[in-house]
N, C-alpha and C positions, 0 to 999 in steps of 0.2 A: 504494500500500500504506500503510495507514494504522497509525501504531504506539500501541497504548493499555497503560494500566498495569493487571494485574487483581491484585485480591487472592486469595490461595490460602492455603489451611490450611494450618498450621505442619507441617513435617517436620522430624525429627530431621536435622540435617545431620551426625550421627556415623555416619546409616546413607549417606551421602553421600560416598567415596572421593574426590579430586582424584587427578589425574593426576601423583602425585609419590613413587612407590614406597610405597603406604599410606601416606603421612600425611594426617590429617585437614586441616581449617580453623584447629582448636584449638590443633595445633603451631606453625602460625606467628604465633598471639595470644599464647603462651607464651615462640615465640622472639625474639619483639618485646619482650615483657615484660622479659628478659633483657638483651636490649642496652640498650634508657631504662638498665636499672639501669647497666649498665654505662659508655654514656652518663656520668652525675650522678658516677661513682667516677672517672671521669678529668677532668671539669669539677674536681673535688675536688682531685686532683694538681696543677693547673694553678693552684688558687687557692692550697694551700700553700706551691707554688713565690713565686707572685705577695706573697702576706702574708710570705715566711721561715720557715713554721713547723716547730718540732720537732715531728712527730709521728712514732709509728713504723708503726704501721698507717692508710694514710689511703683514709678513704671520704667520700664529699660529708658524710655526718652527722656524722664524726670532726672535719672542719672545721670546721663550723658550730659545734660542739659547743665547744671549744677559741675561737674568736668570743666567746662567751656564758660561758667561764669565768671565775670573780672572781679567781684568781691572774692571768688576761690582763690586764695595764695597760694594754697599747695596742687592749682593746677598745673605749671610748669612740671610738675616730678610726676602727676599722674600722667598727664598726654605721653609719655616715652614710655611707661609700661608694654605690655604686651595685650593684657586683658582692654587696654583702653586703648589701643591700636587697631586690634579687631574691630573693636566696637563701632569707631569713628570708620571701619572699611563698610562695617554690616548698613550702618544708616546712611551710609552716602550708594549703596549700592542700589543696583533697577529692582532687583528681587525685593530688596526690602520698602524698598518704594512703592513697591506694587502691591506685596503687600498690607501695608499699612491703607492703602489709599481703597484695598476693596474690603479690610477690616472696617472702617468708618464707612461704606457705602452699604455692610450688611447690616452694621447695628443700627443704622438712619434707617433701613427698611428702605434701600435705594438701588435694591439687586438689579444690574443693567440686565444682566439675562433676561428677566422677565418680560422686560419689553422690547424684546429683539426677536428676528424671523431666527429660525434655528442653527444657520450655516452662519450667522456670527456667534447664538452661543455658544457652539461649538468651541470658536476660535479662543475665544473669551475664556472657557472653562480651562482648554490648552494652553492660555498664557500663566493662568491661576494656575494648576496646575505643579508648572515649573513654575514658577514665582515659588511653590511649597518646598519642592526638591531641593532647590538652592538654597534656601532658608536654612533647610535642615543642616546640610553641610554645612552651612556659616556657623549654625548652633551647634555643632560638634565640633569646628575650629576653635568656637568662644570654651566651650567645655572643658576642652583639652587645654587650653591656654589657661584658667580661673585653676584648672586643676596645678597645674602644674605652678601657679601663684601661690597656693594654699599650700601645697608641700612644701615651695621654700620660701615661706613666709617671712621668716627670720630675714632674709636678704632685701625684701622689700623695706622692711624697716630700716636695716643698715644704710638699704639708698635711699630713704627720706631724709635720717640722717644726716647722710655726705653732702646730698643737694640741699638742703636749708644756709647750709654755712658760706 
């Protein structure tokens, strides 16, 4: 039995039920969307912890955000870290642009899908999608890096140290 790949004409896959009490395909592009974000807001926690900082609502942006502030003195010694290297590559990146901007368009209740013919959904779900993909690898770049901050923590101190003086 010989297995070939054919091309077939686009179908709507919203007229396409899975076997999951009616949910579509789109809810779990949605519910993926939802954890990355939610992902990046506890990476966030972990680097507050990590840095000291006062914040009182913290979100990965609120971190960053406070990083980059010109009352922060001790930004200079954070921006050349590693963990805040990544971070400043994650938020300036398409993926995480992308998705940030369809995180706020789901929780407005402003899903462009819905009001699209179906060969842009498509395209749409495809861009989301990898927007997720990439993400993820960023947040295992960021992981690997925060880890490896935590194990040699002691040295991060030493260079706060050397750098204040």
């Amino acid at each position: 039995m010989s297995r070939t790949a054919m091309l077939q004409s686009y179908q709507d896959r919203d007229k396409h039920w899975v076997r999951f009490n009616g949910m579509n395909y789109r809810y779990f592009i949605h519910s993926a969307l939802i954890r990355m974000y939610s992902v990046y807001d506890k990476l966030g926690m972990i680097l507050q912890d990590l840095f000291e900082l006062e914040l009182g609502d913290v979100t990965f942006e609120s971190v960053l955000q406070s990083f980059h502030d010109p009352k922060n003195e001790d930004y200079r010694s954070y921006s050349s870290l590693p963990p805040v290297k990544k971070c400043n590559y994650i938020v300036s990146s398409v993926a995480y642009k992308q998705l940030y901007s369809s995180r706020q368009d789901f929780f407005h209740l402003l899903v462009k899908q819905d009001f699209m013919g179906g060969d842009y959904k498509e395209v749409m779900d495809y861009e989301l999608m990898i927007a997720i993909i990439e993400n993820s690898k960023m947040i295992y770049d960021l992981i690997e890096s925060l880890d490896t901050a935590l194990t040699h923590f002691h040295r991060i101190g030493e260079y706060h140290l050397n750098t204040k003086g």
